[in-house]
TORKOL-4160 file (C-alpha; in steps of 0.2 Angstrom, whole numbers, padded with zeros to 4 digits, m for minus):
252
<pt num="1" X="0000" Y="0000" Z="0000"/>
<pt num="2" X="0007" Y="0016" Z="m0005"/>
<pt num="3" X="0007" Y="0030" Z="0008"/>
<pt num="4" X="0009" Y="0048" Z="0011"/>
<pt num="5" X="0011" Y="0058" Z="0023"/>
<pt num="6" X="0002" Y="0075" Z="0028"/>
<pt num="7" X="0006" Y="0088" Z="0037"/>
<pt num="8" X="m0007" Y="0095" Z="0048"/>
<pt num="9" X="m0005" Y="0112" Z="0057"/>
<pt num="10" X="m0009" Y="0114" Z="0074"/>
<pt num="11" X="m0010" Y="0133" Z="0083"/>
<pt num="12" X="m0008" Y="0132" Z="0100"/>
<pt num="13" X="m0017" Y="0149" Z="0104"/>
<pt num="14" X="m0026" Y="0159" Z="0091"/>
<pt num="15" X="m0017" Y="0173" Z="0083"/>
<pt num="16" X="m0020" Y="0183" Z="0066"/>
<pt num="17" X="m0014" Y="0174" Z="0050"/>
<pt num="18" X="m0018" Y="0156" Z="0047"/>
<pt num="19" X="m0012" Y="0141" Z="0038"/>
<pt num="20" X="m0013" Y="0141" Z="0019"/>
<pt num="21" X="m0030" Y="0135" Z="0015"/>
<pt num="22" X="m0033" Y="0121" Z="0001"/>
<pt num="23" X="m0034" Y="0130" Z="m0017"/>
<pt num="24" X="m0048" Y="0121" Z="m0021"/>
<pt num="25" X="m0064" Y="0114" Z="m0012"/>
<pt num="26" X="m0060" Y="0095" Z="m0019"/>
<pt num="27" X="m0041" Y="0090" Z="m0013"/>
<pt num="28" X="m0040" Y="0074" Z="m0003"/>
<pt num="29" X="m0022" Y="0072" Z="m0008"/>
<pt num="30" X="m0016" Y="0087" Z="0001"/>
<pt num="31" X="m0023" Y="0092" Z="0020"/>
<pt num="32" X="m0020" Y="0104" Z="0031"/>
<pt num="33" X="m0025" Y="0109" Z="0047"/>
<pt num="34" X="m0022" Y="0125" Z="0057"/>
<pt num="35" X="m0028" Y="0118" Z="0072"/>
<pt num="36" X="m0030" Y="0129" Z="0089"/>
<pt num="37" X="m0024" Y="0123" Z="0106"/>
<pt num="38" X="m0023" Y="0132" Z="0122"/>
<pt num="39" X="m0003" Y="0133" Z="0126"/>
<pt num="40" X="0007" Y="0136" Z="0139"/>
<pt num="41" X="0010" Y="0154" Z="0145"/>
<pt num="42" X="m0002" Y="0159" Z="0131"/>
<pt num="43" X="0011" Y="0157" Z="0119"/>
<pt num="44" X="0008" Y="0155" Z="0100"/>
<pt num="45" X="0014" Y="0138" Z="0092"/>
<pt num="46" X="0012" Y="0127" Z="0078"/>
<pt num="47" X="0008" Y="0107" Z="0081"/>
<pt num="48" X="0012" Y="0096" Z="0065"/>
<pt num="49" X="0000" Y="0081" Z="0065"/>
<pt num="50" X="0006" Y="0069" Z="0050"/>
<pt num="51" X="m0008" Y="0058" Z="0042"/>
<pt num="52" X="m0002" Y="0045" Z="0032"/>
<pt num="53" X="m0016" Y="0041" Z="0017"/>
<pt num="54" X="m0014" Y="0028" Z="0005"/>
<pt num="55" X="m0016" Y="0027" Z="m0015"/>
<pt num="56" X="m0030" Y="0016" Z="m0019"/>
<pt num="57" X="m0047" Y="0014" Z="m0012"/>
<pt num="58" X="m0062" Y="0023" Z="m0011"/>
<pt num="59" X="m0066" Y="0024" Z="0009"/>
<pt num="60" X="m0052" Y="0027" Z="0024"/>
<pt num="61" X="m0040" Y="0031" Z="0012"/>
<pt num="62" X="m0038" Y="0048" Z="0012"/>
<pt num="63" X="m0042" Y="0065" Z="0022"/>
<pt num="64" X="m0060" Y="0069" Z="0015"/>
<pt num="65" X="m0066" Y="0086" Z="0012"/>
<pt num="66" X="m0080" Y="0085" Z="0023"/>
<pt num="67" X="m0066" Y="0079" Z="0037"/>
<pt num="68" X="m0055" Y="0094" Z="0034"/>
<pt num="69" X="m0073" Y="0106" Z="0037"/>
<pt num="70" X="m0074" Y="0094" Z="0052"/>
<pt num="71" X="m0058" Y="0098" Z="0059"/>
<pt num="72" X="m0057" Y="0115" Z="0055"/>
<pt num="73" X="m0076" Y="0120" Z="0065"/>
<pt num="74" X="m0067" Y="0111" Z="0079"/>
<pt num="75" X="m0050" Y="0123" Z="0077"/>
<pt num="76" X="m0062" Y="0140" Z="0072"/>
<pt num="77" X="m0073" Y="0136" Z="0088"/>
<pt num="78" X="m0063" Y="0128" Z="0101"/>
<pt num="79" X="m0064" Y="0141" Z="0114"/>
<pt num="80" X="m0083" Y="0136" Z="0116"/>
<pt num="81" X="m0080" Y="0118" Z="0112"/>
<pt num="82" X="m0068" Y="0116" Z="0126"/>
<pt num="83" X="m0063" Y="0100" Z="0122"/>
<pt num="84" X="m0047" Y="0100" Z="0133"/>
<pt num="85" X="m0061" Y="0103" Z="0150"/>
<pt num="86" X="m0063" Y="0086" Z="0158"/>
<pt num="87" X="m0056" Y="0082" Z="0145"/>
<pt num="88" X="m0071" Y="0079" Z="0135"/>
<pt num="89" X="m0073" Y="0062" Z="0130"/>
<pt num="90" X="m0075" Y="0062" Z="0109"/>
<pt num="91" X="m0081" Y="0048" Z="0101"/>
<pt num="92" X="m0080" Y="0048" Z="0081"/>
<pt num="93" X="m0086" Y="0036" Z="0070"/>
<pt num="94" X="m0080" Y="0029" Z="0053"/>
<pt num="95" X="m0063" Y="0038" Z="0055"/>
<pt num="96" X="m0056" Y="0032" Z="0040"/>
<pt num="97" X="m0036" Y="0042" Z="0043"/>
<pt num="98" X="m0043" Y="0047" Z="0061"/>
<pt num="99" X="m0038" Y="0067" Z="0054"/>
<pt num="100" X="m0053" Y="0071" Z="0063"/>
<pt num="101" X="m0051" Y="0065" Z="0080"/>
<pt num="102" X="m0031" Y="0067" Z="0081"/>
<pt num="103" X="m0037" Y="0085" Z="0079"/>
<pt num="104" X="m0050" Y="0083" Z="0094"/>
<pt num="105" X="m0035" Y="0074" Z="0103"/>
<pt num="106" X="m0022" Y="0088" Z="0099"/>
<pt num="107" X="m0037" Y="0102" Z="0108"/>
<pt num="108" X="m0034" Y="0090" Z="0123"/>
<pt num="109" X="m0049" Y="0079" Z="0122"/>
<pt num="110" X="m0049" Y="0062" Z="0126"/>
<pt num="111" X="m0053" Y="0052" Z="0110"/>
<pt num="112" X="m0058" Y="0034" Z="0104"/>
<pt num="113" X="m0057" Y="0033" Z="0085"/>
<pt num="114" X="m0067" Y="0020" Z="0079"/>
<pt num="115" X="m0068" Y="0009" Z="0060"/>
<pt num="116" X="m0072" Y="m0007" Z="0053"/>
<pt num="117" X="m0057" Y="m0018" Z="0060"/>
<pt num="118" X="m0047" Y="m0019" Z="0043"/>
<pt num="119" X="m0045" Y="0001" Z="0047"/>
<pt num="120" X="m0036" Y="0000" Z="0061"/>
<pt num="121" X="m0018" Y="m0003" Z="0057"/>
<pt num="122" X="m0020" Y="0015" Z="0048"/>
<pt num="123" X="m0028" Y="0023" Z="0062"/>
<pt num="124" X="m0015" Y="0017" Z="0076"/>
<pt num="125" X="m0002" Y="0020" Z="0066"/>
<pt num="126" X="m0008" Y="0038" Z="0063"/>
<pt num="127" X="m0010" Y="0039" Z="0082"/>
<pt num="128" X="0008" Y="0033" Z="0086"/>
<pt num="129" X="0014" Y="0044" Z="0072"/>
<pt num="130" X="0006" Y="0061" Z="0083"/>
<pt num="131" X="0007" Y="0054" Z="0100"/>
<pt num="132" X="0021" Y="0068" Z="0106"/>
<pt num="133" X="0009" Y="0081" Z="0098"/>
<pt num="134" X="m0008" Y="0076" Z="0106"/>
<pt num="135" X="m0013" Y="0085" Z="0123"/>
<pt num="136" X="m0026" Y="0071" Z="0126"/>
<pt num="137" X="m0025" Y="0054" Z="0125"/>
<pt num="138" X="m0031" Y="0042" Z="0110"/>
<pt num="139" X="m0034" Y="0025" Z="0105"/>
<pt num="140" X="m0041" Y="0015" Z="0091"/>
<pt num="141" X="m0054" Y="0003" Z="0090"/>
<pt num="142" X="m0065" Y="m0008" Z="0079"/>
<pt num="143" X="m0081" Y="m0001" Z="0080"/>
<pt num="144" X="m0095" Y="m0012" Z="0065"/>
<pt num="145" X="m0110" Y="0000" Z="0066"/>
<pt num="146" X="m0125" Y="m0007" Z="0073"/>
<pt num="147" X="m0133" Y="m0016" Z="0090"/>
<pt num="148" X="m0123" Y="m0031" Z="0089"/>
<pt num="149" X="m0105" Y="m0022" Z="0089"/>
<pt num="150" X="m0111" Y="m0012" Z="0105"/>
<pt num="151" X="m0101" Y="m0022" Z="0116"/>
<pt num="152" X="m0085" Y="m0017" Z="0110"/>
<pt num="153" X="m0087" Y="0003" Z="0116"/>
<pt num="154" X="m0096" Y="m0002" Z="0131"/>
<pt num="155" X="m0088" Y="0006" Z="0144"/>
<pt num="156" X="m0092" Y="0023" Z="0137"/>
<pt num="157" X="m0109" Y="0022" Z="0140"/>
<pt num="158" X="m0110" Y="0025" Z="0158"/>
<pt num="159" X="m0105" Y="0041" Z="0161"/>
<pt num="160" X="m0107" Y="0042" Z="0142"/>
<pt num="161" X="m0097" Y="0052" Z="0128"/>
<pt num="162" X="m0097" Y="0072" Z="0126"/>
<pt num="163" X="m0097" Y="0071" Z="0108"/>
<pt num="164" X="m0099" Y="0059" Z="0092"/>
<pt num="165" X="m0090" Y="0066" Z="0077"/>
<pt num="166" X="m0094" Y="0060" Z="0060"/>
<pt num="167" X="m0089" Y="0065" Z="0043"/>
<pt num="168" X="m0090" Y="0059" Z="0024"/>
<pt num="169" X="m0101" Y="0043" Z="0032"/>
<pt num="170" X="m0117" Y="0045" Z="0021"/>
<pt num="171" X="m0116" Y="0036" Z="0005"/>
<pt num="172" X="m0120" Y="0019" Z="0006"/>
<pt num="173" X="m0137" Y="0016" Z="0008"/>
<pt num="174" X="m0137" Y="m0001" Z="0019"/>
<pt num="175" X="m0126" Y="0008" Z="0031"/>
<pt num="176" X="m0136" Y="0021" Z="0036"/>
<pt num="177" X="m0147" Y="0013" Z="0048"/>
<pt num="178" X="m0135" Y="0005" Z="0057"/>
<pt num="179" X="m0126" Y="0019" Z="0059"/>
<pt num="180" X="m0142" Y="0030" Z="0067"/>
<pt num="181" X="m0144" Y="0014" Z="0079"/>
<pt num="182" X="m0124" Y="0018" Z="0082"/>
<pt num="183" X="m0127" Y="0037" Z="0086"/>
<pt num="184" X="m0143" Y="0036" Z="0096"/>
<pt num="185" X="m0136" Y="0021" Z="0107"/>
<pt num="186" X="m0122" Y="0031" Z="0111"/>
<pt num="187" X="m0129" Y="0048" Z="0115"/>
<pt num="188" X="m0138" Y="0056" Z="0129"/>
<pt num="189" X="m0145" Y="0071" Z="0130"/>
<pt num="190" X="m0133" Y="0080" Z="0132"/>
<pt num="191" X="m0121" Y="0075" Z="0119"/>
<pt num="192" X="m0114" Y="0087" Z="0103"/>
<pt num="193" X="m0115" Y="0075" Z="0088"/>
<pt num="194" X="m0106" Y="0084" Z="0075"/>
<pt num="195" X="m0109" Y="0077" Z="0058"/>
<pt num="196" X="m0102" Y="0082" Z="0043"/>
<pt num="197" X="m0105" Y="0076" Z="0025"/>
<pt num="198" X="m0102" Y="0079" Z="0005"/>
<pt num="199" X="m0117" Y="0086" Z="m0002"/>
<pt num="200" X="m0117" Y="0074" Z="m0019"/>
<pt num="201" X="m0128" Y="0075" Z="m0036"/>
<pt num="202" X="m0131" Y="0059" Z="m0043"/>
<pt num="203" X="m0148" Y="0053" Z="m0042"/>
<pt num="204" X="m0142" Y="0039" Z="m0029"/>
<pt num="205" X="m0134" Y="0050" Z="m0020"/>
<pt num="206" X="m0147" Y="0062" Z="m0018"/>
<pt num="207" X="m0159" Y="0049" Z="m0014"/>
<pt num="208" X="m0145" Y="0045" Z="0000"/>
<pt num="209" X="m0142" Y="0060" Z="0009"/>
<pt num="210" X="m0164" Y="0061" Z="0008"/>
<pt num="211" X="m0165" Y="0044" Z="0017"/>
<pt num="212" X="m0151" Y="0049" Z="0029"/>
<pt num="213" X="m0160" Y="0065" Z="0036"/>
<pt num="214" X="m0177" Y="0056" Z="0037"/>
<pt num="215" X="m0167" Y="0044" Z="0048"/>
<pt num="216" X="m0159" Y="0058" Z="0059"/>
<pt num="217" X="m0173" Y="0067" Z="0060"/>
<pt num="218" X="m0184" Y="0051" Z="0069"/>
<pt num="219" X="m0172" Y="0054" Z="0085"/>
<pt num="220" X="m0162" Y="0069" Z="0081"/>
<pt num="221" X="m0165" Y="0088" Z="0079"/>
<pt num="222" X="m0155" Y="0093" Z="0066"/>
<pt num="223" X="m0146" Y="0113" Z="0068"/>
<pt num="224" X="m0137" Y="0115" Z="0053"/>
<pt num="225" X="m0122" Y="0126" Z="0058"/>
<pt num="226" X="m0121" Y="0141" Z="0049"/>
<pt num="227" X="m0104" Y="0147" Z="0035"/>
<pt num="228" X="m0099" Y="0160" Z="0048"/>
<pt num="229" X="m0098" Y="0149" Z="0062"/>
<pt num="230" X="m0088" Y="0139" Z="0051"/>
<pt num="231" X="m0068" Y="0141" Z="0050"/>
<pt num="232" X="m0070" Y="0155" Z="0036"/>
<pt num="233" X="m0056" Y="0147" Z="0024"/>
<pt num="234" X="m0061" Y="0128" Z="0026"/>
<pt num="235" X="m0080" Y="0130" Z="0023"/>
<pt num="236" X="m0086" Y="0123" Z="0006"/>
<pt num="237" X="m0106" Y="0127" Z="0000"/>
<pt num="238" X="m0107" Y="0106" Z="m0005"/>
<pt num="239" X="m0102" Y="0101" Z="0014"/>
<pt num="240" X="m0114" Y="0101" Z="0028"/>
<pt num="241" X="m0111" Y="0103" Z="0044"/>
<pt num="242" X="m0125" Y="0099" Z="0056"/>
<pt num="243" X="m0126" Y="0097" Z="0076"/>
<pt num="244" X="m0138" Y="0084" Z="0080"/>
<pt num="245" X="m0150" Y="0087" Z="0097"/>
<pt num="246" X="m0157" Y="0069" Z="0105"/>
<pt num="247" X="m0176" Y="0069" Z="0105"/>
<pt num="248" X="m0180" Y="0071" Z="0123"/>
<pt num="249" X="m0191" Y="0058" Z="0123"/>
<pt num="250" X="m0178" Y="0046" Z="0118"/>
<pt num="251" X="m0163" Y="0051" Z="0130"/>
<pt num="252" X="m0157" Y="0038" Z="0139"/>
């Protein structure tokens, strides 16, 4: 498997000027974060996160636009966030690279990146390869979506997880169920689901993203976040971003 390697970019303290952004709203060969961390005395400093990505393949291969919109809302709006207090326990799903949650990890939270088994020697070697640069702790596991994988994250249901991230996940039709059973088994009322996905044309697609929201919206409310609220040079119009709410009536 042919890899590459990424340099992400991590602030340590928000300060004018940021990072490069991608010339172009499509470039999953090339990503890279300015992230924001609190750092020590206030003091300004960049974090590289290196993300290996590999050549082939279509799914946890590479870093995903709708993951670098992800990971950027979490850099642009870290000092509500406050992912480092706790620390925050951040779950995400289908992390594919894990760019996503190293980013979570690198703001201090602690972090369970989670794929189909086959996935993780990408994700722990991405781990090992930023564990210097991570203020919180992380860890892969194998994480099938659905009832019957539930066992495998068990102890984080009691006390529960602070946040569920997800991004580029909504594409396959078969999935999407078990992947709502996933979310609302895991959340409580008071967990931030973050979700983020690739707004896609084709006729299937559309049909997709349509059954995906009808899902959601059975045990979710849906906030889409707003472009300025958004990291203003990693915002694209054909990714969403939505927070999900828990129904009350279905809180656990």
């Amino acid at each position: 498997m042919f890899e590459r390697v990424l340099p992400l970019h991590i602030r340590r303290l928000a300060a004018a000027g940021r990072g490069a952004p991608p010339t172009g709203c499509r470039q999953p060969e090339a990503a890279v974060l300015d992230g924001v961390v609190d750092g020590p005395s206030g003091s300004e400093a960049v974090v590289e996160l290196r993300v290996v990505q590999a050549s082939t393949g279509s799914e946890a291969v590479v870093v995903w636009d709708a993951a670098l919109v992800l990971a950027y809302y979490l850099e642009h709006r870290q000092e509500a966030l406050r992912l480092d207090q706790g620390p925050q326990t951040v779950l995400e799903l289908g992390s594919g690279t894990g760019a996503v949650g190293l980013v979570a990890a690198a703001l201090g939270a602690r972090t369970v990146l989670t794929d189909l088994p086959e996935v993780l020697p990408l994700l722990e070697r991405n781990i090992d390869l930023n564990r210097r640069v991570l203020d919180g702790p992380a860890q892969a596991r194998a994480l099938p979506w659905g009832h019957d994988h539930l066992d495998r994250v068990s102890d984080l249901l009691d006390p529960g997880v602070d946040y569920i991230l997800v991004s580029d996940c909504v594409y396959y039709e078969a999935a999407l169920e078990p992947l709502i059973d996933t979310l609302v088994a895991l959340s409580r009322a008071q967990t931030r689901v973050l979700v983020s996905y690739e707004e896609r044309t084709s006729p299937t697609q559309v049909a997709v993203q349509r059954r995906f929201r009808e899902l959601v919206e059975r045990h979710f409310r849906i906030h889409p976040v707003p472009p300025a609220e958004c990291h203003p040079d990693y915002a694209c119009p054909e990714i969403k971003l939505w927070t999900l709410e828990k129904r009350p009536s279905l809180s656990v």
